[in-house]
C-alpha positions as CSV (number, residue, x, y, z in Angstrom):
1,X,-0.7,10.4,19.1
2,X,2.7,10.7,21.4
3,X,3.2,13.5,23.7
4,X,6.6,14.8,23.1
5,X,6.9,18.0,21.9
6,X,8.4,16.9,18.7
7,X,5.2,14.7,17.7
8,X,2.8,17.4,18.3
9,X,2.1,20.9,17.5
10,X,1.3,23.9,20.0
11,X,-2.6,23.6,19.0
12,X,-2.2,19.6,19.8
13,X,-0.7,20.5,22.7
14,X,-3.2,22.9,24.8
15,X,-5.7,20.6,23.6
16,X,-4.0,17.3,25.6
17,X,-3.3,20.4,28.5
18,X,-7.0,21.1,28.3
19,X,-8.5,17.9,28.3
20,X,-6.0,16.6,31.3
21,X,-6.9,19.4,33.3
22,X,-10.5,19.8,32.1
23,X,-12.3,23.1,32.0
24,X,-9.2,25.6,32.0
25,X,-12.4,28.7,31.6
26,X,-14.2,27.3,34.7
27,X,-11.8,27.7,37.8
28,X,-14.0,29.0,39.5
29,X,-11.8,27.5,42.9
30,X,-8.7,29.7,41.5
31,X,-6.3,26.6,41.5
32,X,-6.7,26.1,37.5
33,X,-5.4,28.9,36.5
34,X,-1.9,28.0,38.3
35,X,-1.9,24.7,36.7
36,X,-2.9,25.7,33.3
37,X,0.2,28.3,33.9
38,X,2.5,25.7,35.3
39,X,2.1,23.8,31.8
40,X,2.5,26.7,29.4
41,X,6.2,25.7,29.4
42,X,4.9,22.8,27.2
43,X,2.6,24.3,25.1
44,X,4.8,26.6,23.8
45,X,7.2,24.1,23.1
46,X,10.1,24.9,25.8
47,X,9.9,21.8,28.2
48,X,8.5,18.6,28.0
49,X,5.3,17.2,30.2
50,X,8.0,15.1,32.1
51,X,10.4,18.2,32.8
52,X,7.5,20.1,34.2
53,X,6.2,17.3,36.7
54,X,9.5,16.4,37.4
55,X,10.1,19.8,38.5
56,X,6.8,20.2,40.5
57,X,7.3,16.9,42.4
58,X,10.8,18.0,43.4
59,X,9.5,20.5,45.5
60,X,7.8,17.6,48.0
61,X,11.0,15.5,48.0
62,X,13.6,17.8,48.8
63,X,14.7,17.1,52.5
64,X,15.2,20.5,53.4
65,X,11.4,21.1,52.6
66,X,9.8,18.4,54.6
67,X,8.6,19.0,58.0
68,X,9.7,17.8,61.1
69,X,8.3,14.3,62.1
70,X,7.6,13.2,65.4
71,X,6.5,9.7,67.2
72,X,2.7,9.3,67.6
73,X,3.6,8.6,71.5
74,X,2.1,4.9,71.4
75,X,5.8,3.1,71.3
């Protein structure tokens, strides 16, 4: 079975979301529900798995988001 949207259907889909993330029902720490959210995109058929984490890894690469690095003071 492929990934893409165009090999699967929506019901395929939150089944590959649900067993990657496991549980979905059980966050009991909070932090599943925004990643079951962040992939809804792809379930419903709007973005593929490779948009979304594309999109989500951005966010730590951008330069303008990192934070300011300074020598350990051993040189």
């Amino acid at each position: 079975m492929g990934y893409l949207i165009s090999e699967t259907t929506k019901e395929e889909r939150e089944k590959i979301i649900s067993e990657s993330l496991g549980n979905i029902s059980a966050n009991c720490d909070g932090c599943m529900a925004g990643l079951a959210e962040m992939y809804q995109d792809y379930i419903d058929g709007r973005k593929e798995l490779r948009e979304i984490n594309m999109e989500f890894n951005s966010r730590y690469i951008k330069a303008d988001n990192r934070p300011e690095r300074s020598g350990c003071g051993y040189a």
